[in-house]
N, C-alpha and C positions, 0 to 999 in steps of 0.2 A: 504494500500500500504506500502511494506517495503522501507524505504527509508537509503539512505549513507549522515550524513552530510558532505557536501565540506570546510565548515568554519562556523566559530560560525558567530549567529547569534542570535534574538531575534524577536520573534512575540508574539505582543500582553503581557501577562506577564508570557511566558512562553521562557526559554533560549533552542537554541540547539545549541551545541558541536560539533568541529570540529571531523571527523572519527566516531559519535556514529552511530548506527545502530539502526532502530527504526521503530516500527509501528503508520503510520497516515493514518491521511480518505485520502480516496482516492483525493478529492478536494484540503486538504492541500500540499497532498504530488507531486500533477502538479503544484501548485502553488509554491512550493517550487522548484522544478526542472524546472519548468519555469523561474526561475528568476537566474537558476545557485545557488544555495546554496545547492541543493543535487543533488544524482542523485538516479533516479530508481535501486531496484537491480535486479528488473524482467527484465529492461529493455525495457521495454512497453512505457515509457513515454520519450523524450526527453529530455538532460541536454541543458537548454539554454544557451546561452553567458552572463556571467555578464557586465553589465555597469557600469563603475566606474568610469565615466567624472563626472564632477561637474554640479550640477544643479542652474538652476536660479531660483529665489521664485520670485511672483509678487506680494508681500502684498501690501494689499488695508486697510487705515483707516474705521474702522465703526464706525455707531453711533447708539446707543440703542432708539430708540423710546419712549421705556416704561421707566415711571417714579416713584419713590417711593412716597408711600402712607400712609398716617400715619392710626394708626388703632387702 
């Protein structure tokens, strides 16, 4: 899929650029215009609306079970 970056962004460790024009898999590139960061140039795929409200995280403490062992 040819896709239009909307705004930089980064996935995974790869950067993309706001305005580049690029070819991705077909999955990355709904994924990517799913979320509003590009848009299809075929126009096949829909540019979703970005969300840019703040999120709330619920961290939870863990505790490791496993324990060191001399050897």
């Amino acid at each position: 899929m040819k896709i239009k970056i909307l705004e930089d962004f980064k996935d995974g460790r790869k950067d993309y650029i706001k305005d580049d024009e690029l070819t991705v898999s077909d999955e990355d590139g709904a994924y990517f215009c799913g979320n509003g960061w590009a848009k299809d140039a075929a126009g096949q795929v829909e540019t979703g609306e970005r969300n840019v409200h703040a999120k709330r995280l619920d961290v939870r403490n863990a505790q490791h079970d496993n324990s060191a062992s001399e050897v």
